[in-house]
C-alpha positions as CSV (number, residue, x, y, z in Angstrom):
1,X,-11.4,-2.1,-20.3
2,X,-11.2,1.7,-18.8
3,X,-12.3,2.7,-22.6
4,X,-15.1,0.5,-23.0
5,X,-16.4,1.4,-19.7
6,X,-16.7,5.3,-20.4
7,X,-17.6,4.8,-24.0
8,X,-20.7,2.5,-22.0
9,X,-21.2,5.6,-19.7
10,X,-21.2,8.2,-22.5
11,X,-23.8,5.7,-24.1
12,X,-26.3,5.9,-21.4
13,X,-26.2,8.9,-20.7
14,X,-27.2,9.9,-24.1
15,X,-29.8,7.2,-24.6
16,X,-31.3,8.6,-21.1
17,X,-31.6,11.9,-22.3
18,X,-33.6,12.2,-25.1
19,X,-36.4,10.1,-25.5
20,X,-39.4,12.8,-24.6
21,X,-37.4,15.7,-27.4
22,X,-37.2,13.1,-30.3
23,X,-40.0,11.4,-30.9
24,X,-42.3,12.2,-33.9
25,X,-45.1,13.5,-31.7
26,X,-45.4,13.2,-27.9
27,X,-48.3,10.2,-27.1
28,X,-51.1,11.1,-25.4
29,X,-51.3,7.8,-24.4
30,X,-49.3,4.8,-24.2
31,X,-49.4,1.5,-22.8
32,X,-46.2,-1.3,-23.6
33,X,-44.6,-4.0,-22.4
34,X,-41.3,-5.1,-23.0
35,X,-39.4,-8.6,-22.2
36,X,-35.9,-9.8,-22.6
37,X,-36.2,-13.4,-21.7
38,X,-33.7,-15.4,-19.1
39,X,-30.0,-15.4,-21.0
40,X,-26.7,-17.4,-20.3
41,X,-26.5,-14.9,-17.7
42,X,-29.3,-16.4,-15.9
43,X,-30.6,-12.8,-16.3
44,X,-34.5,-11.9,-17.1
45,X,-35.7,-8.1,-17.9
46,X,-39.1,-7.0,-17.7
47,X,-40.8,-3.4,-18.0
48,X,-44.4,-1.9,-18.3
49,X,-44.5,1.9,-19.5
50,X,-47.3,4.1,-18.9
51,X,-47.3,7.5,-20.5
52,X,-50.0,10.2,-20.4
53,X,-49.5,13.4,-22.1
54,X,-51.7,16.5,-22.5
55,X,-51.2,19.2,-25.3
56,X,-52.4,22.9,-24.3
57,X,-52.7,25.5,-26.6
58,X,-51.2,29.0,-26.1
59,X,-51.7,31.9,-28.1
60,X,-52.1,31.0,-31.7
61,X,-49.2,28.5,-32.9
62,X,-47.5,27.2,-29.1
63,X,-48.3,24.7,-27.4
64,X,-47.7,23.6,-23.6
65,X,-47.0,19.9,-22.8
66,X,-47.7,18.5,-19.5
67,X,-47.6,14.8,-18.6
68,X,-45.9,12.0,-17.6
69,X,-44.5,8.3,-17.9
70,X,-44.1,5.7,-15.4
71,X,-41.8,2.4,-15.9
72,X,-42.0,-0.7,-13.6
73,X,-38.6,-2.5,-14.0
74,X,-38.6,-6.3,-12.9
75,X,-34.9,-7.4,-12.9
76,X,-34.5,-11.0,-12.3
77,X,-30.8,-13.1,-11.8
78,X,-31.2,-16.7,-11.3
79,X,-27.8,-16.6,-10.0
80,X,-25.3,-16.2,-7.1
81,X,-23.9,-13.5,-6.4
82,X,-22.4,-11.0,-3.5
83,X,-25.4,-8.8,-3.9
84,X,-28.2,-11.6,-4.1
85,X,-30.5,-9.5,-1.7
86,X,-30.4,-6.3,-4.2
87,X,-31.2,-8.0,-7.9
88,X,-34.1,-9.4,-7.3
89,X,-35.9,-6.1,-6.7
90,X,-38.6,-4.4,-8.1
91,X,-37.5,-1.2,-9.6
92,X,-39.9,2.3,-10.4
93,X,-38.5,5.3,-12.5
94,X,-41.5,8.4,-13.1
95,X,-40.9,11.1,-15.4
96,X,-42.5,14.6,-15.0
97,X,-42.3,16.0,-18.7
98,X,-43.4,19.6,-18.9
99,X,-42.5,21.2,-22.4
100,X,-43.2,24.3,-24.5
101,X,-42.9,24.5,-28.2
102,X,-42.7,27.8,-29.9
103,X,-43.6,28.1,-33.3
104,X,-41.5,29.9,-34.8
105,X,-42.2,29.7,-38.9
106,X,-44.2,27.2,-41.0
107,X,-41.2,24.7,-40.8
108,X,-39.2,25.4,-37.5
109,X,-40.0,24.8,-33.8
110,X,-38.1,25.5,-30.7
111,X,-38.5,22.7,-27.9
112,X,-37.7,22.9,-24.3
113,X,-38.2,20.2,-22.1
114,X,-37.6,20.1,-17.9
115,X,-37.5,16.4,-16.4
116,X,-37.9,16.0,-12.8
117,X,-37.7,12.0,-12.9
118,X,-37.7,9.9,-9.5
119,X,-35.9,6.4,-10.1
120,X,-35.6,4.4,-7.1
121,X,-36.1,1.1,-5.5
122,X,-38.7,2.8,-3.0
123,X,-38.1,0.1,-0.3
124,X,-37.8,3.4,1.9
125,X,-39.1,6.9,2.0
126,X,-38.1,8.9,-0.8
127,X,-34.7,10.7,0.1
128,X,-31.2,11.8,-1.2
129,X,-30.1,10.1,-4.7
130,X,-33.9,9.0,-5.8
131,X,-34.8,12.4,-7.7
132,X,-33.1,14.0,-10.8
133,X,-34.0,16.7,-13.1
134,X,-33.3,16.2,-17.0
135,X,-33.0,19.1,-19.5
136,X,-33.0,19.5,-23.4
137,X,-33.3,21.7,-25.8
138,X,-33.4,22.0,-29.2
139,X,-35.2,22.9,-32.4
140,X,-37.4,20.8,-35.3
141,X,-37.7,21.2,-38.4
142,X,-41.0,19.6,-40.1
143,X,-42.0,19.5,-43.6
144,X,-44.8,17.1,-43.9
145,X,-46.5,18.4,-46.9
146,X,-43.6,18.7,-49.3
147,X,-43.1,15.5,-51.8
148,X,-40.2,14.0,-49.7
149,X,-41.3,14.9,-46.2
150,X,-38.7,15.4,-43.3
151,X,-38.1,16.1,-40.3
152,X,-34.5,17.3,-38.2
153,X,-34.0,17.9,-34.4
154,X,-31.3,19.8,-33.3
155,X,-30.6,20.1,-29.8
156,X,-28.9,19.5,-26.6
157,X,-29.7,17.1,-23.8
158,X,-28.4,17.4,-20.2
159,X,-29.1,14.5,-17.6
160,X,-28.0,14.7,-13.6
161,X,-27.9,11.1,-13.1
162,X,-25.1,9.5,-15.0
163,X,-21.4,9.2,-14.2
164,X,-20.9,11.9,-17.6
165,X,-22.4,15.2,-16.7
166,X,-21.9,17.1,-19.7
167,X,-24.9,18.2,-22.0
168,X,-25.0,16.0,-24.9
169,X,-25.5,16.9,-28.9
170,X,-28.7,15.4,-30.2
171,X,-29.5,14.8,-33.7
172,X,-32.3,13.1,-35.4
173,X,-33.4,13.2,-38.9
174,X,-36.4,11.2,-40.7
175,X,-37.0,11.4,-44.2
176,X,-40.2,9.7,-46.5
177,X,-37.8,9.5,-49.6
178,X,-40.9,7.4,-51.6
179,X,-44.4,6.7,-51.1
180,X,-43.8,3.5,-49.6
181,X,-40.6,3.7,-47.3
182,X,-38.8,6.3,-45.0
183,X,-35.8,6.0,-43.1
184,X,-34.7,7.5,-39.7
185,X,-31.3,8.4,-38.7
186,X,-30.9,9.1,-34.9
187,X,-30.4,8.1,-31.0
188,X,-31.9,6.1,-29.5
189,X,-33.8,5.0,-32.6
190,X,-32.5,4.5,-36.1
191,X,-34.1,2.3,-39.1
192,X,-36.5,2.1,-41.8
193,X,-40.0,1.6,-42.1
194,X,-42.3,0.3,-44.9
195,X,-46.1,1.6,-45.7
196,X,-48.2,-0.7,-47.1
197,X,-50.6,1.6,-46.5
198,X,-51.8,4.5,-44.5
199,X,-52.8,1.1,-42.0
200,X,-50.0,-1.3,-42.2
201,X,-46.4,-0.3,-41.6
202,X,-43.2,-2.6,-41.1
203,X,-40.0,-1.5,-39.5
204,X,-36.9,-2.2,-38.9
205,X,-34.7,-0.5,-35.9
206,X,-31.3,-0.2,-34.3
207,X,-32.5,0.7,-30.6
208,X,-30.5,2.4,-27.4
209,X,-32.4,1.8,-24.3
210,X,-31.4,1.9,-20.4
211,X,-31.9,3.0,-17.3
212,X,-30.8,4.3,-14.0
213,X,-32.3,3.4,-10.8
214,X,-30.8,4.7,-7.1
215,X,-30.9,2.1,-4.6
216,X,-32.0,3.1,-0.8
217,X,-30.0,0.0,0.6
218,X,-27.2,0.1,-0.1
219,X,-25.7,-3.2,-0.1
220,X,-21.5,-4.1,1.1
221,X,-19.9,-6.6,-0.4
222,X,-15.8,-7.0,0.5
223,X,-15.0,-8.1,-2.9
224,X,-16.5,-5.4,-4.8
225,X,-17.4,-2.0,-2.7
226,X,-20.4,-0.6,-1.8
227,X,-23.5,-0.8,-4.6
228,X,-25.5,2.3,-4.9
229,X,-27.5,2.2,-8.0
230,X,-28.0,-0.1,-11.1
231,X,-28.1,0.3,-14.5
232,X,-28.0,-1.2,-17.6
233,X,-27.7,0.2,-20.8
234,X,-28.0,-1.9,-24.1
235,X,-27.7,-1.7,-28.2
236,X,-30.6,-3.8,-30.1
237,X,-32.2,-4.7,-33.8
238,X,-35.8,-5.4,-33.9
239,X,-37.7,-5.7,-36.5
240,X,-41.7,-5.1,-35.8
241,X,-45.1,-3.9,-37.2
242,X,-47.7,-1.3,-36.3
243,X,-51.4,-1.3,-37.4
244,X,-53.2,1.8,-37.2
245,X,-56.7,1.9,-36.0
246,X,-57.7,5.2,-36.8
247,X,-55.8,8.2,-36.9
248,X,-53.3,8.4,-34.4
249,X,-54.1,5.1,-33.0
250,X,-51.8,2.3,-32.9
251,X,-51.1,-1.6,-32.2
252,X,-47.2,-2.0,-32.5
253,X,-45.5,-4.8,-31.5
254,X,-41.5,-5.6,-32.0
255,X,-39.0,-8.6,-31.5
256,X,-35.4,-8.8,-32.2
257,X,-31.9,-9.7,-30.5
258,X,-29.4,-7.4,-28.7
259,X,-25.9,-6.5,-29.9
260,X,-24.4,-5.8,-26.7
261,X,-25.6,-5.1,-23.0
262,X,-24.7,-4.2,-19.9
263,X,-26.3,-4.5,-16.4
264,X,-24.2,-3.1,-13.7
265,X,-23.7,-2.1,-10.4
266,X,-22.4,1.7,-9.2
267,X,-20.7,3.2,-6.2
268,X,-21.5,6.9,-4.7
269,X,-18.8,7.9,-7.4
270,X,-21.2,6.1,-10.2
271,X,-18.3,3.9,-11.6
272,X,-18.9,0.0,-12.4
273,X,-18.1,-2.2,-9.7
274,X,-19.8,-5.1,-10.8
275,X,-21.4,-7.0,-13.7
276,X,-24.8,-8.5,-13.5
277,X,-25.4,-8.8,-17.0
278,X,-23.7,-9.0,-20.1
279,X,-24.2,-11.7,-22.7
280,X,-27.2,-11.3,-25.2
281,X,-31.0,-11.8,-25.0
282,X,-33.6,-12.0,-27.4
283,X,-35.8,-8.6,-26.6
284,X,-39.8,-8.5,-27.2
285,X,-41.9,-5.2,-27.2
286,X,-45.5,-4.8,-27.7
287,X,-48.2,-1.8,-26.9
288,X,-50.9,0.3,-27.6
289,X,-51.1,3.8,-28.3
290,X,-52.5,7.8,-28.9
291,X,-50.1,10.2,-30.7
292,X,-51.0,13.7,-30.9
């Protein structure tokens, strides 16, 4: 049990990390929702993301990145339990992402990226335990134009909020190995994708997603401690399709069935005192939006 429940740590704290530093381009707009309907666990997940990015130019190759991305977190356990006036809350987590990429030749970048993120139930003012700062850096390599493109990030990832404070390798590589398909190879996201055209794209992923969330009220319980935060970290295959619009502009929209979860409850010390969720859901995912 004592392994699982670091190796579940070590998970999220990676999957937390890293989102903003691997993705093909940052959005400049996004707009999804995401379900995991009621389970065995009597448990329901819900989440809207809003993202809004904007790109400036410095100098001749580097760019500046300054945005954000808000996630409403409905959390819903149609059971009893000793902390029934806690899981029924509404929960917010807001990222701050300012980045600068430095071109450094035609193929490499170097990317830093500094997180202040408040995740909190906000019942209260805002106060000790609600705001973190996340850090990564790294470097990408993109060669778009060559008859396989690719593209590698290298970096490292550092998050304050989870139980494992250690900065964290990331790697993630993407290759277009024929006209038609491409695979990716990565955290949080790995799979494959099929191009039926430059329109019409199918693809299949293995997903890490989670969160962290502080809560102001605390709640007691005398059989398990004293709950001060909640997360829940889980490992997913989906299988989805994305229609572009026009260039850069996307309808995507996913569905597929988790291969573990878990939704806990932390002390002050950040170690699992008790389980809210951990049998498997079916997971939808749909949205709309602008890449760069």
């Amino acid at each position: 049990m004592g392994i699982r429940i670091k190796a579940r740590k070590f998970i999220l704290g990676f999957l937390l990390s890293i989102n903003f530093c691997i993705a093909q381009t940052p959005d400049i707009f996004r707009l999804e929702y995401m379900l995991m309907p009621r389970n065995t666990a009597e448990a329901k997940l819900s989440r809207i993301k809003l993202v809004a990015n904007m790109p400036i130019k410095v100098g001749k190759n580097d760019n500046i990145i300054v945005g954000g991305e808000y996630n409403r977190i409905e959390y819903d356990l149609n059971r009893r339990t000793p902390y029934d006036d806690l899981i029924t809350e509404t929960f917010h987590v807001a990222d701050i992402n300012m980045a600068y990429i430095l071109q450094y030749n035609q193929d490499w970048r170097f990317v830093g990226v500094v997180t202040p993120r408040l995740s909190s139930t906000l019942t209260n003012d805002i106060g000790q335990g609600d705001v973190s700062v996340n850090v990564t850096v790294g470097a990408l390599r993109d060669r778009p134009k060559i008859e396989k493109p690719t593209r590698l990030v290298l970096g490292i990832a550092y998050n304050s909020t989870v139980a494992v404070r250690v900065p964290l390798p990331l790697v993630y590589f993407e290759k277009r190995f024929h006209p038609n398909w491409a695979y990716v190879v990565g955290a949080p996201k790995s799979g494959m994708k099929y191009f039926f055209n430059e329109n019409h794209m199918l693809q299949t992923e293995f997903i890490l997603d989670g969160y962290y969330v502080n809560l102001q009220n605390t709640v007691i319980s005398s059989d398990s401690g004293v709950a001060s935060s909640i997360s829940t970290s889980v490992a997913l295959f989906t299988l989805g399709y994305q229609y572009a619009v026009a260039k850069n502009i996307f309808f995507y929209g996913y569905a597929g069935h988790t291969l573990f979860q878990a939704g806990v409850l932390r002390n002050d010390e950040r170690e699992d005192i008790f389980t809210l969720n951990d049998q498997p859901s079916f997971y939808f995912r749909t949205g709309f939006r602008i890449g760069i």
